[in-house]
C-alpha positions in Angstrom: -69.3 -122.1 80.2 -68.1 -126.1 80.8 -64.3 -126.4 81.0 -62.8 -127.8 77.8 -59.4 -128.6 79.7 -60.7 -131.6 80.5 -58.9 -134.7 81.7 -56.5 -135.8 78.8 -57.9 -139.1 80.2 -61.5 -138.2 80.0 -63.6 -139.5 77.1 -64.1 -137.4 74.4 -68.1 -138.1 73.7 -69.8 -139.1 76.7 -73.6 -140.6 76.5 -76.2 -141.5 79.6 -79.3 -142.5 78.7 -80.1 -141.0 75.2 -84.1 -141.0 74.0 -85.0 -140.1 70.6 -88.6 -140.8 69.5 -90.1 -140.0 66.4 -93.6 -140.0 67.0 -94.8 -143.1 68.5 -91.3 -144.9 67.1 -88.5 -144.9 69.7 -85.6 -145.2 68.0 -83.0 -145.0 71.1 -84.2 -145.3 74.6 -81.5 -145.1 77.8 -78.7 -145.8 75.2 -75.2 -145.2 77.0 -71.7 -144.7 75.3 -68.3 -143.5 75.7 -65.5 -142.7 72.9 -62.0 -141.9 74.1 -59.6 -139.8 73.3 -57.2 -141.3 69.9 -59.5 -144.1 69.0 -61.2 -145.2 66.2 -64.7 -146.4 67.2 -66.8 -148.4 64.3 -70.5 -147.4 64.7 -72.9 -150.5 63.8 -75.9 -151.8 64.0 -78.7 -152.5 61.6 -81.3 -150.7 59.1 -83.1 -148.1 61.6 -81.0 -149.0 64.5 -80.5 -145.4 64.6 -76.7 -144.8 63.7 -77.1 -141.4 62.0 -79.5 -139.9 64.4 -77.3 -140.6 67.1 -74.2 -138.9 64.9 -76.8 -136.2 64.6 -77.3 -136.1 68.3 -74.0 -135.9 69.4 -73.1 -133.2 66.5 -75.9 -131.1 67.2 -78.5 -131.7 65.0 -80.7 -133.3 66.8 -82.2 -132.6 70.0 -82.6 -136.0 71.8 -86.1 -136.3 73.7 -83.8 -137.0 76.7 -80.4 -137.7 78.5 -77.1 -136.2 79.2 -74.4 -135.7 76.4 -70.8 -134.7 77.0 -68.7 -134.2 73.6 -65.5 -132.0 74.2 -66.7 -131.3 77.3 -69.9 -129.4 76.1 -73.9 -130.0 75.6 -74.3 -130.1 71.4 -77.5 -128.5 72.7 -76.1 -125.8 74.6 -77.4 -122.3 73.9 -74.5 -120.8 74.7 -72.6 -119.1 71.7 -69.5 -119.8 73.2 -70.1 -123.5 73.5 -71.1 -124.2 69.7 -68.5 -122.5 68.8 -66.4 -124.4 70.2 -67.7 -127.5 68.9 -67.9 -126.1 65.5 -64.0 -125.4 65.6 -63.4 -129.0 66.9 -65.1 -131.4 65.2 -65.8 -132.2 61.2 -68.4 -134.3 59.9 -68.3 -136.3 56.6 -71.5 -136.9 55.4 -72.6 -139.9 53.8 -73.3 -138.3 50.5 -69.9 -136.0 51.3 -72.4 -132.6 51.2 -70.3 -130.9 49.0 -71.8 -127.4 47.6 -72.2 -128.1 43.9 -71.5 -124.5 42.7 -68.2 -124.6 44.8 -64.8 -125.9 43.5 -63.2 -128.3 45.7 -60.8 -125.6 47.0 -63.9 -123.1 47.5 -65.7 -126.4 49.4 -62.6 -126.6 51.8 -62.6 -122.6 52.5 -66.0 -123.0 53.9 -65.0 -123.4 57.6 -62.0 -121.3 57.2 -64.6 -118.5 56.0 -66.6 -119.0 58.5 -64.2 -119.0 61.7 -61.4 -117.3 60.9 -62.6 -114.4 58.3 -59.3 -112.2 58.6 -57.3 -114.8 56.8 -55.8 -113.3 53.5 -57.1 -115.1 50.6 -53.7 -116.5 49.8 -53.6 -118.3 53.3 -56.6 -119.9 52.9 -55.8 -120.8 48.9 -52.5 -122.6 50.9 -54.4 -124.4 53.5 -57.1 -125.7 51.1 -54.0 -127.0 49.2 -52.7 -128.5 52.1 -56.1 -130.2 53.0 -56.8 -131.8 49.5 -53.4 -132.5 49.2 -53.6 -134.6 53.0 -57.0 -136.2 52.0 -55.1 -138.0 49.0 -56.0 -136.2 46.1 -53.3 -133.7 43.3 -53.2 -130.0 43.6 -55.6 -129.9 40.4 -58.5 -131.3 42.2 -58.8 -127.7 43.5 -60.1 -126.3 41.1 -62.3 -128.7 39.9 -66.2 -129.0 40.8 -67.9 -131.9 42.4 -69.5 -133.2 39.5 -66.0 -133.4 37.5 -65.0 -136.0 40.6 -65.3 -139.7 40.8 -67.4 -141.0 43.6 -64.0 -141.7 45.6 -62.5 -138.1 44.6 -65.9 -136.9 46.2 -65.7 -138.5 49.4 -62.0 -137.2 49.6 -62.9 -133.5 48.5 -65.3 -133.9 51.6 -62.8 -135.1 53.9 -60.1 -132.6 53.0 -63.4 -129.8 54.2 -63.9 -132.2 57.6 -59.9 -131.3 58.4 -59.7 -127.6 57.4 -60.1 -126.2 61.2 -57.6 -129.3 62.3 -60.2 -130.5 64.4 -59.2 -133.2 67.2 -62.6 -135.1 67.0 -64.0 -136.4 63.4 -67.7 -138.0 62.9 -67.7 -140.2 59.5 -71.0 -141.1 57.9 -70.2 -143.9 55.9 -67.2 -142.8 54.1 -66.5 -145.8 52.1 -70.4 -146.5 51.1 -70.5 -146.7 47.1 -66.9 -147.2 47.2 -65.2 -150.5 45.1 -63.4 -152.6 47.2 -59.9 -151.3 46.3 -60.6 -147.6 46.9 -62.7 -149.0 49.9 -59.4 -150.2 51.4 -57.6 -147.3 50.0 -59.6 -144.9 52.1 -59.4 -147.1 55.2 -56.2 -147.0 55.3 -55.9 -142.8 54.7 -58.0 -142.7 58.1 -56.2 -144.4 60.0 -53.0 -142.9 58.6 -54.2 -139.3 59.4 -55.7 -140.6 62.7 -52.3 -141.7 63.8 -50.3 -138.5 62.1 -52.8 -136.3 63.9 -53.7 -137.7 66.6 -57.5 -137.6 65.9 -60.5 -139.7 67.5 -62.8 -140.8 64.6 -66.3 -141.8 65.6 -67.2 -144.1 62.3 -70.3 -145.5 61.3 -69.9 -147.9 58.5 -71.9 -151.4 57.4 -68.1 -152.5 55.7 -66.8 -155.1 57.7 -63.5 -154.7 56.2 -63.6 -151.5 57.9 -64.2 -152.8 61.2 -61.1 -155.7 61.2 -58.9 -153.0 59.1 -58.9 -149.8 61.2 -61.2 -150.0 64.4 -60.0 -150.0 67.9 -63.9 -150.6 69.3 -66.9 -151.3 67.8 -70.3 -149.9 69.3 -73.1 -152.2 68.0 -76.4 -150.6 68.0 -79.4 -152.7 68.6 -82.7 -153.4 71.2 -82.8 -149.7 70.9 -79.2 -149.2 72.9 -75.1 -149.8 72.3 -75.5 -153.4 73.1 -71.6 -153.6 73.2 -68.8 -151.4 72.8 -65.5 -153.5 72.9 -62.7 -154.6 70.6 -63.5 -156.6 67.7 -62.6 -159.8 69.3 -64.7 -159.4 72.1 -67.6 -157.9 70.1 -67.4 -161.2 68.3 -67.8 -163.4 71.7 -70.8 -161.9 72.6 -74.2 -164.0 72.6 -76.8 -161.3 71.1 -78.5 -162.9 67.5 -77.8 -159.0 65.7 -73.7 -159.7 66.6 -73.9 -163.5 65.7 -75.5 -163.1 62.6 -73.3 -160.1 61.3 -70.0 -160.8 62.4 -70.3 -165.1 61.8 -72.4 -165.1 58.8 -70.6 -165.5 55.1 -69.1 -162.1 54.8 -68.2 -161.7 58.5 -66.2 -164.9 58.3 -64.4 -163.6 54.9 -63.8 -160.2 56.6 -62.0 -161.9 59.7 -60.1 -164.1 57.2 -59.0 -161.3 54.8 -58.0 -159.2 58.5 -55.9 -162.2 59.8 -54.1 -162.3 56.0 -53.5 -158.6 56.4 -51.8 -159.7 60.1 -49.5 -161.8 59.1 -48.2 -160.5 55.6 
C-alpha cells in the first residue's frame, strides 16, 4: 500500500503523461500537472478540452488510456481496497449539476458519506454533523429538511457542497460550482470557497469558465489546450503567455472586465 505520510511539501495531485482516447478522438495526450498542497487551482480550457474527464481521471472514474497519476499519494485506479478507501475518505467532489439524490432531504444528502464510512455513528451524531455541514456551506438549519427540488439553484449547489465536506476531506474537486449562478450569488459562492479553503486548510482543484472566479479566488490557473496543461501559473503570468486559446480568453471583452472588476476588488 503507497505511503500517504507523504512530504507536507509534496503535491497533492501529481500527473505525467495522461492519454485519454475516446475512440479515434484523443482528448488528452502526454498532459502533465501538479496541484499543491493549500491552493486553489482554476481548471480552464475550452469546449472539449477535456476538463471533466480529467477531474474524472484523477477522482477515479475514469481509467486514462495511459500515464502515471499520484493524488494523496495513491493510483485513483488502484485495486487495492485499502487505497480507494482512502481516497474516498479524503476527497469530495461537487458535481456540476450538484448530484444530489432527489428522494433525500438535504440532511439525508449530507449523511450519505457518513453512512457509508463510518456506519456506527448514532443517528443523533450524524443529524449534528449534517447540521454542522449545511450550516458551513452557507445555508439555515431548515434547509435540512428540505428536498432538492424545494432549493433554489444556489441553495442546490450549497446543499451539494455541504455533502463534499461531510468526511472533512483535505482535497476538494469542484465541477463548475458557480455555472447557472447570477452574478451576485456567483461572487457569493466564490468567496465561501475560499473562506473555507483558508479556515480548513483545503486544496480545491476548480474547473470553472467564470473568469471572475479565476481573478477572485485562484492561486494558479491550469489552462487546458493542444490536448495538454499548456500552462499552470498565477493569473498574471498565465496572462503573459503567447498561445491564441490564453490571448483570446483572458484579453478579449470579458477577460479585460474581469481583470478590471479584480484590480477594483484590490484596492477597495
Amino acid at each position: 500500500m503507497a505511503d500517504h505520510a507523504s512530504s507536507a511539501h509534496a503535491p497533492l495531485i501529481q500527473v505525467r503523461g495522461m492519454v485519454n482516447r475516446f475512440g479515434a478522438q484523443t482528448v488528452h495526450e502526454g498532459l502533465d500537472l501538479e496541484v499543491r498542497r493549500g491552493e486553489i487551482i482554476g481548471v480552464v480550457g475550452g469546449s472539449g478540452s477535456g476538463k471533466s474527464v480529467l477531474m474524472r481521471s484523477l477522482i477515479g472514474l475514469r481509467q486514462p488510456d495511459a500515464g502515471e497519476i499520484s493524488v494523496l499519494g495513491v493510483d485513483p485506479r488502484s485495486d487495492d481496497p485499502g487505497e480507494r478507501l482512502h481516497l474516498e475518505r479524503n476527497t469530495g467532489v461537487l458535481f456540476q449539476d450538484g448530484a444530489l439524490f432527489s428522494s433525500l432531504t438535504v440532511g439525508e444528502n449530507v449523511q450519505v458519506p457518513l453512512k457509508e464510512h463510518h456506519p456506527d455513528l448514532p443517528e443523533s451524531l450524524r443529524y449534528e454533523l449534517a447540521l454542522l455541514k449545511v450550516r458551513l456551506a452557507g445555508l439555515p438549519a431548515d434547509a435540512l429538511d428540505k428536498l432538492p427540488s424545494q432549493l433554489s439553484g444556489g441553495m442546490r449547489k450549497r446543499a451539494a457542497l455541504a455533502r463534499a465536506l461531510a468526511l472533512d476531506p483535505p482535497l476538494l474537486f469542484l465541477d463548475e460550482p458557480t455555472a447557472g449562478l447570477d452574478p451576485i450569488g456567483a461572487a457569493a459562492f466564490d468567496r465561501l470557497i475560499r473562506t473555507l479553503q483558508q479556515a480548513l486548510g483545503l486544496t480545491v482543484f476548480l474547473i470553472t469558465h467564470d473568469l471572475d472566479t479565476l481573478y477572485a479566488i485562484c492561486d494558479r490557473v491550469a489552462v487546458l489546450a493542444d490536448r495538454k496543461v499548456v500552462a499552470a501559473a498565477p493569473l498574471d503570468e498565465i496572462e503573459r503567455i503567447d498561445h491564441p486559446w490564453i490571448h483570446d480568453y483572458f484579453h478579449g471583452p470579458r477577460g479585460r472586465a474581469a481583470h478590471a472588476t479584480a484590480a477594483i476588488a484590490e484596492d477597495t
